[in-house]
N, C-alpha and C positions, 0 to 999 in steps of 0.2 A: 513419557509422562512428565511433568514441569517439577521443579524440585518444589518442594515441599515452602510454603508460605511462612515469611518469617515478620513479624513483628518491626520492621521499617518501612520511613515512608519512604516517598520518589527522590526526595531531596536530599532525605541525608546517605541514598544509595548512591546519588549523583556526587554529592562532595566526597566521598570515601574513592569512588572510581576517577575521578577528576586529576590527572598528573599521573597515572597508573603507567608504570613503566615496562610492563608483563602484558607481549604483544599475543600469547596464547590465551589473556582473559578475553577477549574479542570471541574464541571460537567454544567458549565455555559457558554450559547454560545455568545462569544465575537462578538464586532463590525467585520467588516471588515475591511483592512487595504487600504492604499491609494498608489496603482502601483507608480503612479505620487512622493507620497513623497518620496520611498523607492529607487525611480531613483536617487533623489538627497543626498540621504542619505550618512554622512563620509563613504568611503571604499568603498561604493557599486560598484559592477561592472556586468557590462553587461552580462548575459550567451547568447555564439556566439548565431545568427540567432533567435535572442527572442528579446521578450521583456520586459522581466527580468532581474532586477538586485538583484542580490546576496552579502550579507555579513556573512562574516562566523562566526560565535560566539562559536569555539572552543570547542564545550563540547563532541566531540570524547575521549574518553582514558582520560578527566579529570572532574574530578566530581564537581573543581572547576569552570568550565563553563557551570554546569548543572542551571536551575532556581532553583534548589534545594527547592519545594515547597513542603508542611509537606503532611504526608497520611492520610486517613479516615480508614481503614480497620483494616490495620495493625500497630505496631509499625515501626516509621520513620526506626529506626537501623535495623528492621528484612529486610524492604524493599530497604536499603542499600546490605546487604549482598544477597539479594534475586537478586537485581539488579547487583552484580558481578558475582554469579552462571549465571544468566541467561544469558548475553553479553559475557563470557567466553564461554560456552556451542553453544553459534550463532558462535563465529568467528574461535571454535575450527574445527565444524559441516563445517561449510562453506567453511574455509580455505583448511581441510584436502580433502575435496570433489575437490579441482581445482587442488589442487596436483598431485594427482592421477590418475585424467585427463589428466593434462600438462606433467606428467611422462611417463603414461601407453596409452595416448589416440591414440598417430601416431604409435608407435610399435604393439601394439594392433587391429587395427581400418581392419575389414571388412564391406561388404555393409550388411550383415547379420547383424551383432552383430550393427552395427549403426540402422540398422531398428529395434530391438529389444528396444536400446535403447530410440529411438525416441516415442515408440508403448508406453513405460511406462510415458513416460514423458506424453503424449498426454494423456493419460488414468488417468494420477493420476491430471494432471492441468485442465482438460474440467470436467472430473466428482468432483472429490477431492476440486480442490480448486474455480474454477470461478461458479460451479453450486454450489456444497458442500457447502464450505467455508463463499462465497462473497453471491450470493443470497440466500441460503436456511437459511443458520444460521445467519449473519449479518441483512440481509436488509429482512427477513422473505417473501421473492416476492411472494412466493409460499408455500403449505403445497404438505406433503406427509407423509406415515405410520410410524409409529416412527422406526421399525426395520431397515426400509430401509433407514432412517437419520441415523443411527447410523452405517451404513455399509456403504454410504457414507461419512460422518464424518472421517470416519477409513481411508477409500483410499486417505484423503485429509492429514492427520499423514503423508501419507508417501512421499507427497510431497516436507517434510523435511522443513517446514516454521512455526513449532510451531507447539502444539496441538490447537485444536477447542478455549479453553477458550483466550488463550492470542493472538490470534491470529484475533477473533473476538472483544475484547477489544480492541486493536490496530485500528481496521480498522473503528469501532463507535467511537474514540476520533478521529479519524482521520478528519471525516465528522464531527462531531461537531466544530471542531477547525481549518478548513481547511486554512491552510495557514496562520495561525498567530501563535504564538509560543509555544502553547500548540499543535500545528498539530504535529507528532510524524516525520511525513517526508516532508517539506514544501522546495520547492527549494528554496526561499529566502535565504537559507542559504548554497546555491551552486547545482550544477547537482548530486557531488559524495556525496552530503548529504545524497539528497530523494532519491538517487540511492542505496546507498549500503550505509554507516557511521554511517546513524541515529541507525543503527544495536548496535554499538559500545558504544550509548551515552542514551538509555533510563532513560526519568525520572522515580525519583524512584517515584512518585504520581500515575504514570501509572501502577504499580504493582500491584494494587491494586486489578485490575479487578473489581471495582464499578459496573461498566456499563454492566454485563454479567449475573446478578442476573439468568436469565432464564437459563442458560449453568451449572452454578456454583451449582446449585440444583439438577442438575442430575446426579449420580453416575456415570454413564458411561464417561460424560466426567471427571470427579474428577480424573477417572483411567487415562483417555489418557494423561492427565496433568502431571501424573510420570511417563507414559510406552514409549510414544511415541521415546522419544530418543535415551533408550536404545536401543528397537525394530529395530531404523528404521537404528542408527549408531556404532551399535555393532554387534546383534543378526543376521541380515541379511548381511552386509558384510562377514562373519565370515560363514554362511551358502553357501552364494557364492562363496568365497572361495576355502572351499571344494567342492563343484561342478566343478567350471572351473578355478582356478585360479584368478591372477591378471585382468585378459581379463573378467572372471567373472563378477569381484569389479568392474574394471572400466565403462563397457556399460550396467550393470544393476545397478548400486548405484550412481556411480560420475558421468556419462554425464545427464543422466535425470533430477539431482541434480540441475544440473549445471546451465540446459539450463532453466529449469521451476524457478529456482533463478531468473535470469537475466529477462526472459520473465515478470516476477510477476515483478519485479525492475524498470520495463521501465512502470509501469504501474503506479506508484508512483512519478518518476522522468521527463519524455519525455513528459507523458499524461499532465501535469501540466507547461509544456514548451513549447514543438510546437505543434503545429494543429492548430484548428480553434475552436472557440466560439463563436456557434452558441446560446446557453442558456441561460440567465442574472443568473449567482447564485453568485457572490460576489467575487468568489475567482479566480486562478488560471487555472481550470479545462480545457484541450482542448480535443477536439474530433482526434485522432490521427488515421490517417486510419491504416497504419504501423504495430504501436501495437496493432492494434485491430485483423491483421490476425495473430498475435505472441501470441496473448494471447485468443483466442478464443473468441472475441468481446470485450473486455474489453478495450480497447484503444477507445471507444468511452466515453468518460470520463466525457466528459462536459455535455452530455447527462446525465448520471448516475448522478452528482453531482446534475443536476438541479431534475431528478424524484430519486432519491436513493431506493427506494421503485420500481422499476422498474424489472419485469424479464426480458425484453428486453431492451439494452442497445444503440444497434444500431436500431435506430427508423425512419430513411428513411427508405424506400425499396433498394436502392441499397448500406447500409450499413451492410456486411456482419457479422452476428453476429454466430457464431456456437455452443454458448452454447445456446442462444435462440433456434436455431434450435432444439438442444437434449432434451428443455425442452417442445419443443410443441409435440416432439414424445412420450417424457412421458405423457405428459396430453392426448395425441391417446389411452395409451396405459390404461388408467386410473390409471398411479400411483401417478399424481401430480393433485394438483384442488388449487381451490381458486389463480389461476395468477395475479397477479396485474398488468395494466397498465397504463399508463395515458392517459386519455381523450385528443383530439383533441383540446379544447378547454383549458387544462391546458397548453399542447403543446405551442399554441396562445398566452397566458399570459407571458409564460417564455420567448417566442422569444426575443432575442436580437437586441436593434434599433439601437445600435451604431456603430461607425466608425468600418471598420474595421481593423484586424491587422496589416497589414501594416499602413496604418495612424497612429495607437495608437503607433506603433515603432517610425514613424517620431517627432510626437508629444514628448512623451519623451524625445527622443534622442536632440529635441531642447531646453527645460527646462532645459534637464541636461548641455548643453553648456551655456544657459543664465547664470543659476547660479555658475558654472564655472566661466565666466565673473566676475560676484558679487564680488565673496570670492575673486578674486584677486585684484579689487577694494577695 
């Protein structure tokens, strides 16, 4: 359960944590933060059609706007430089992926090779990364045979969002810390933050991979942790290539790339901005019907936040979930067991009793003009 909600906003949690020199606050889950203060907060400002407000705290591309808070694992300087390899390597991967796209993608582009690349996208983000990734290895929803994780595991590399260890690190601080300033992608600090930037500004505490102790001890992922990239942004464009050319690269590397980026992005950013909150969990979290058919259920979000522990995401009936679906074919098929759900009755518990969204927009939106008033008084 999220501790209890305390009357600050995002910014003045951010300048309080900012120089913190207690590498254990990293692994410890803070209050929750106050919508209401962060409305009023210097600078903040509204993202359209939310009711969210947004202040940005710079720490894209500068290290001097990071919280700069010391490591456990490693030396601070190693997880400096660890932290420039690794943010170069994202925006090199990322960047060169849309290039290639926006170059090669209309000169290029048949309804063939678009289905081709649509089939790999679909194949590497429903198995790879939302069954893969997010329930098997994150939130443990489910068991299955170890060969068959690890061949899962693999098709989720090639999703091009990290290997398995930092990628599952990432997404456990994320829930621990959601939406206060140790969350790795919290839109309090704008849409293009939790969207795509936080890419650009990783803290270096986060390097650490603490929280993966079960990943970190098994050889195989140790490998994908150095192979992945080569493999997925060298060794294979370069084999497609010679296959087919440019037309190759672009609808078997860069569009699938591209689209499961953005897809997985909205899942971080939009899911935490608009929808509806149905769940009491503290934070941000909305159930997004949209993203949830983009991302193979996963835009139910606010569900997920409240049970994380959840194989099923979308938990009405007529909330369409598609990895749910693939996972109940696997338990048919006996290759997955031990499912996790939540009881009806834990359901009942989380329900949320208050206003809803729109009220909580009106509400803000008049605090924030009160105290407007004030400061000019």
């Amino acid at each position: 359960m999220a501790p209890v909600e305390i009357e600050r906003s995002y910014s003045e949690a951010y300048d309080l944590l900012k120089g913190c020199k207690d590498p254990d606050v990293l692994n410890t889950a803070h209050p929750k933060l106050s919508q209401e203060a962060q409305a009023t907060a210097p600078g903040a400002r509204r993202i359209p059609f939310s009711d969210i407000y947004a202040t940005g705290k710079g720490r894209s591309f500068r290290a001097g706007g990071l919280l700069n808070m010391p490591t456990k694992e490693i030396p601070t300087h190693g997880a400096k430089m660890k932290n420039m390899v690794t943010c170069g390597m994202r925006c090199t991967a990322i960047g060169s992926m849309h290039v290639i796209l926006a170059l090669y993608g209309y000169s290029t582009f048949t309804w063939g090779w678009a289905a081709v690349g649509w089939s790999i996208f679909a194949f590497c983000g429903i198995v790879g990364i939302t069954l893969g990734y997010h329930r098997m290895l994150t939130h443990k929803s489910f068991k299955t045979y170890k060969c068959l994780e690890y061949l899962i595991a693999f098709v989720g590399t090639q999703a091009g969002q990290g290997d398995p260890i930092e990628w599952v690190s990432t997404h456990r601080y994320h829930h621990l810390h959601t939406d206060t300033p140790l969350d790795p992608h919290s839109p309090y600090e704008g849409f293009w933050w939790s969207h795509l930037l936080w890419l650009t500004g990783t803290e270096h505490s986060l390097l650490d991979y603490a929280n993966v102790p079960d990943l970190k001890n098994q050889l195989f992922y140790k490998v994908m942790e150095f192979t992945f990239f080569p493999l997925l942004f060298i060794v294979k464009p370069v084999l497609m290539y010679q296959m087919g050319g440019m037309q190759a690269v672009c609808w078997t590397c860069a569009f699938p790339l591209v689209w499961g980026y953005h897809t997985t992005f909205l899942v971080n950013s939009a899911s935490h901005i608009w929808g509806t909150r149905p769940f009491e969990t503290g934070d941000l979290s909305t159930n997004c019907w949209w993203v949830a058919l983009l991302a193979f259920g996963e835009g139910w979000h606010n569900a997920h936040h409240a049970f994380p522990y959840s194989a099923r995401h979308g938990l009405e009936w007529y909330e369409f979930d598609a990895t749910w679906i693939l996972i109940c074919a696997m338990k048919a098929l006996g290759l997955v067991w031990d499912v996790q759900l939540p009881s009806e009755k834990a359901k009942a518990l989380k329900r949320r009793k208050e206003q809803p969204p729109a009220a909580v927009v009106t509400a803000v939106v008049t605090m924030e003009k009160q105290a407007a008033r004030k400061r000019k008084a």
